[in-house]
TIVEX-246218 format. One record per residue (C-alpha): z, y, x. Coordinates in pm, whole numbers, plus 50000, padded with zeros to 5 digits. Layout:
N
ZYX ...
This chain:
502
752199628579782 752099611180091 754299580680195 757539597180353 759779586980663 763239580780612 766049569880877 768219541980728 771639534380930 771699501881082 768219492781042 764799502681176 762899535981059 761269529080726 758569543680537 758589549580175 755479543379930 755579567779639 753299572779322 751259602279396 751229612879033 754969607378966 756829605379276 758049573779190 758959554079501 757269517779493 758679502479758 759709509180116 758709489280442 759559488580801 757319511881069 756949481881355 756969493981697 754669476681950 756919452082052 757059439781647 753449437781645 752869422081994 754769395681767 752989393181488 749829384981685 751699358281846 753489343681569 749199344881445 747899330181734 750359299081742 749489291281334 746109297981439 745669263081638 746919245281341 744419260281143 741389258381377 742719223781344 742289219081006 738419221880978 736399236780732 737139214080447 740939215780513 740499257980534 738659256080237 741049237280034 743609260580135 741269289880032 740399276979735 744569271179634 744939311079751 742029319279451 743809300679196 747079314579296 745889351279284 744349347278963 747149332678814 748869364878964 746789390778888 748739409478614 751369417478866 749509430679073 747529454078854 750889465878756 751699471779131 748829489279271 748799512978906 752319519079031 751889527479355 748529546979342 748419558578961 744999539178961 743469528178648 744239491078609 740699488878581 739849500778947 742499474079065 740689450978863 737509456178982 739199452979369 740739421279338 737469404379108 735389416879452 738289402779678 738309367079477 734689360979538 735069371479907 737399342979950 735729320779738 732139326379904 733249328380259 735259297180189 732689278080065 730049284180319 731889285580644 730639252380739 726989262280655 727089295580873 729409281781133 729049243681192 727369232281506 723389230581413 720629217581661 717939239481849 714569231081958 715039231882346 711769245282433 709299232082666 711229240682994 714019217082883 712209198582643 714479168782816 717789184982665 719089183582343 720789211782249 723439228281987 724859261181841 728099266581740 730409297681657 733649289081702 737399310981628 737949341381811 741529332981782 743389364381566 742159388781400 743469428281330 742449442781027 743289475180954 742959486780609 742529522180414 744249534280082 741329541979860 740889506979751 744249485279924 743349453579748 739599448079831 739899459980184 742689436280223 741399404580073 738219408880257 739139413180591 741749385280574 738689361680316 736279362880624 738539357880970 740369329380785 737279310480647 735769315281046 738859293481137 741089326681267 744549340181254 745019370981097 747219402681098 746879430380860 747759466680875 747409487080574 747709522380513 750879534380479 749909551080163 749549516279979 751979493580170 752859476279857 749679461279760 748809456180093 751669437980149 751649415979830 747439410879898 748629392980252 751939372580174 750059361279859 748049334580072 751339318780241 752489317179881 749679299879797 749939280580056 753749269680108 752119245880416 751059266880624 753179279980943 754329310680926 752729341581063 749359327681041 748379357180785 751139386280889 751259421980830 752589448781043 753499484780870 753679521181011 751979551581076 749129558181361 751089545081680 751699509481481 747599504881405 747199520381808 749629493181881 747779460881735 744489477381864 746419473382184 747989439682118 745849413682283 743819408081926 740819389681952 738929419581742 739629447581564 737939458581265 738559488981055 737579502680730 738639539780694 737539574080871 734799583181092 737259603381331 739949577281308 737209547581392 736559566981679 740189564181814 740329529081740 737199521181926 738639540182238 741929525482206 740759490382185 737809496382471 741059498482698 741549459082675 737839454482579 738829442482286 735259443382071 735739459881704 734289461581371 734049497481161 733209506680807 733609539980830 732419571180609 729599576280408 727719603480217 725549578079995 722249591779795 720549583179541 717309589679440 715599593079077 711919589079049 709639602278827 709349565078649 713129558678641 715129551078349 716919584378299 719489569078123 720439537478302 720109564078606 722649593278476 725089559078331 725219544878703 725459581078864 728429592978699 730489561478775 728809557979080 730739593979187 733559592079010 735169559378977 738349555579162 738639594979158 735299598279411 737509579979726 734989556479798 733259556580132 730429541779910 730619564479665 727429587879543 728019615079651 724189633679644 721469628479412 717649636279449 716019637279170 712019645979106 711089679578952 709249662478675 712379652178534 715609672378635 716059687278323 715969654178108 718479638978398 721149666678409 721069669278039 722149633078078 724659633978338 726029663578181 727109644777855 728089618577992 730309630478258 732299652578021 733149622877834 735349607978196 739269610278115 741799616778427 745139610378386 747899582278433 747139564678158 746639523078261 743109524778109 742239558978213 738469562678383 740179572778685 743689589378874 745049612779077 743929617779427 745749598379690 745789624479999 747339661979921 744959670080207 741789657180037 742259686179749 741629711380008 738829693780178 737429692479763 738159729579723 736389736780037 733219722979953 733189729679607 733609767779714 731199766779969 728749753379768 729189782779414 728929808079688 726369798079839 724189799879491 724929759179372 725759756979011 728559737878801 726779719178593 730309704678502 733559716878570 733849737778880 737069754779074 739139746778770 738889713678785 741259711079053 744419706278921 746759684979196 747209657679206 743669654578958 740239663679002 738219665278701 734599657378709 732679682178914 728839681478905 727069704679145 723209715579162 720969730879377 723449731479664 721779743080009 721319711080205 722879726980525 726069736580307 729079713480359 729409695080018 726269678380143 726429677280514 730529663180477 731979637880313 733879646980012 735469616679917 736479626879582 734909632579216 732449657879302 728629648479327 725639672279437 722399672579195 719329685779396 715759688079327 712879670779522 709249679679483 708069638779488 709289608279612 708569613080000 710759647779977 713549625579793 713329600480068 713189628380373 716869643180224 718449610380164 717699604480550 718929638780664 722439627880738 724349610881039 725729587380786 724119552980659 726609533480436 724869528880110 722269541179860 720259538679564 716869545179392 716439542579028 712359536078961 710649515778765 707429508578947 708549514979331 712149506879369 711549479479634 708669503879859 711349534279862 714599512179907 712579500180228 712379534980389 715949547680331 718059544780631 721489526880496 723269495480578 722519486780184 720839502179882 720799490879536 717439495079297 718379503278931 722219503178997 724339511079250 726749504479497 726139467779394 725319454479786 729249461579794 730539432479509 727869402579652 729389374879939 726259367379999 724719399880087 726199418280445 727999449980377 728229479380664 726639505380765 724499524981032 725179559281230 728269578781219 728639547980908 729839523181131 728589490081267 729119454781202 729119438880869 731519421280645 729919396880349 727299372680380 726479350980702 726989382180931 730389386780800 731639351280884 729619356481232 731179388881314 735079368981341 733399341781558 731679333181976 728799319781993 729279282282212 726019268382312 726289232982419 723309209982584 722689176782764 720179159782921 718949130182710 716749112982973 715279125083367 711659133583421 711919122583764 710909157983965 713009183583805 712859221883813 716599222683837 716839206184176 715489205784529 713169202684695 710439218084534 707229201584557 703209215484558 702639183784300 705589199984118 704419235584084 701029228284049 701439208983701 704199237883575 701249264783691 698899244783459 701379238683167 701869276283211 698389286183177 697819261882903 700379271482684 701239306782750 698089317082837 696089317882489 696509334882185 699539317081945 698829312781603 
């Protein structure tokens, strides 16, 4: 069930958050109109001088106190987001441990990525000292999807406040509540801080069209391919530059040398944790001739074993989006008529607002459960004839998020050749719970990266600053120019430039 508009007397329109299992309504929040988020961003962008201010050691402090406080927290907010998407309190778990060590990491190593460093100033200005700095953009939109509300949240806002920025958050309006809580959790933790610094804006489309329109120093956006393309052409109109992690149709590939067990254990979760609605999700397997059998017989077990259902502890819930069923149906349909077998479950699965396991093999590779994104708990098995074959599928798509290989002996050679913003060897998705490591993807994936170095770099400009330490009496930067002059620079030239470098 999706989140519903209501028209309350005296007040602005409103949009209610319900349980998509139950109905339950969760909590209700304003839509903002562009004027209300024209001032957010400002009510950002004055805090955001006082925390520039601050410097990394008093942002870290700060980030550090917003850690402590969440953990401290955390029960009430696995309570909230099981309420308000009927996700297993494990999924929200798994969210918010990601999220903490976002904050934590980004925190911690601002000053290492950021802080001004010195650069040899070659031999041209070998009189100049020079220095690199990245420095605030100023305030950040983030705007955030409802397959996984916590993480996307606590991310976004971990990486443009550790870069020294303002921030304001829109989340889905399908999980309001957590993404709500997620942002006014860091002014709680931090009762010092002036207000607005980290805000949040709710609504529908025209409320994320307005802050793409706001005057925001960047954009990013984690959600849909065809919805990151309206951002990017909505924001191009103030040339405001943006960040998408968009879609994905992630593969992974078995070789003949893999550990068929540790490969069918990480496969199944892989696909069907947090009910398949994970843009990093596996969603096709290739796995060598040799042994298919052995694998499936795996996968087959263990996947039967997955409980749906609204329990706290289930393995996973109901699916968010009414409209993803269909999209499900579609390709799960496709696929059985085009000569693909259920190897588990099948058309019967589907039972709204659940989607029991569904494992599909031999599916034609021009059929749309493997040229779409499914984005729920359905994964395609096909055969390769080697390695190379594996490798040549896994490439055949406009999407580059993530992948895997499971191998013994070649892990590292095969993870080199498939074409993904990050692929795990002997696991997977794990590229997507490291700080350290960027996160993104390529294609119709995305680009820009959150995590790591990149991800602190992406909420930042670049300031170069140099000065001259000392005159070398004829200068290339002045007139006139002198025969003397360009006679010694034609010799340096040839005597440096001109022979082979080691």
């Amino acid at each position: 069930m999706t989140a519903q508009l209501h028209s309350v007397t005296g007040a602005a329109d409103t949009l209610a958050v319900r349980n998509p299992a139950t109905g339950e309504v969760v909590g209700t929040f304003p839509v903002h109109t562009a004027d209300d988020v024209v001032a957010a961003v400002a009510r950002a962008r004055a805090a955001q001088q006082w925390w520039a201010g601050l410097g990394f050691a008093g942002r870290r402090k700060r980030m550090q106190r917003w850690v402590r406080w969440l953990a401290r927290h955390c029960d009430e907010l696995y309570e909230l987001g099981h309420r308000e998407g009927g996700k297993p309190k494990g999924d929200i778990q798994f969210e918010l441990l990601a999220g903490l060590e976002d904050i934590r990491w980004s925190a911690a190593h601002a000053k290492r990525v950021l802080g001004e460093k010195r650069v040899a100033p070659g031999l041209a200005m070998l009189n100049f000292d020079a220095r690199v700095a990245y420095e605030p953009l100023g305030v950040a939109g983030v705007i955030t999807p409802w397959n996984a509300p916590v993480y996307t949240v606590l991310c976004g806002m971990a990486y443009a406040l550790s870069a020294g920025n303002g921030v304001v958050v829109k989340p889905s309006e399908l999980a309001a509540a957590t993404g709500v809580w997620c942002v006014e959790s860091f002014a709680k933790a931090n009762p010092d801080t002036p207000a607005g610094l980290a805000g949040w804006v709710t609504g529908f489309g025209d409320t994320g069209a307005a802050l793409c329109r706001s005057g925001v120093d960047k954009l990013a956006f984690t959600g849909s391919v065809p919805t990151g393309r309206r951002i990017m052409a909505t924001c191009a109109e103030n040339l405001t530059p943006v960040l998408l992690e968009l879609g994905g149709k992630d593969a992974t590939i078995v070789a003949e040398d893999a550990d068929l067990d540790e490969a069918a254990r990480s496969v199944v979760w892989g696909s069907l944790w947090n009910a398949g609605q994970a843009c990093v999700g596996v969603e096709r397997v290739y796995v060598v001739d040799a042994v298919k059998s052995e694998f499936l017989a795996k996968v087959k077990q263990r996947a039967e074993q997955v409980t749906v259902g609204t329990d706290p502890l289930s393995d996973y819930g109901p699916m968010i989006v009414p409209n993803q069923i269909d999209i499900i149906r579609r390709h799960v349909t496709d696929a059985l008529e085009r000569g693909a077998t259920a190897l588990v479950g099948g058309l019967d699965s589907i039972r709204p607002p659940y989607v029991e396991p569904i494992v599909l093999v031999d599916v034609p590779e021009d059929s749309a459960a493997v040229r779409e994104e499914t984005f729920g708990p359905v994964v395609v098995i096909n055969s390769a004839r080697d390695v190379d074959d594996a490798i040549a599928k896994a490439n055949g798509t406009v999407f580059g998020l993530g992948s895997s290989v499971f191998s013994r002996e070649h892990g590292r050679e095969i993870a080199a050749r498939l074409r993904a913003g990050g692929t795990t060897i002997n696991s997977v998705l794990t590229f997507v719970g490291l700080p350290s490591v960027p996160f993104g993807g390529v294609g119709d994936s995305g680009f820009g990266r959150f995590h790591g170095d990149d991800g602190l770099r992406e909420f930042t400009r670049a300031k170069a600053t140099t000065f001259k330490r000392f005159g070398m009496g004829q200068e290339m930067q002045e007139f006139p120019r002198t025969d003397e002059q360009f006679d010694i620079v034609r010799k340096v030239v040839k005597l440096r430039y001109g022979r082979r470098f080691r």
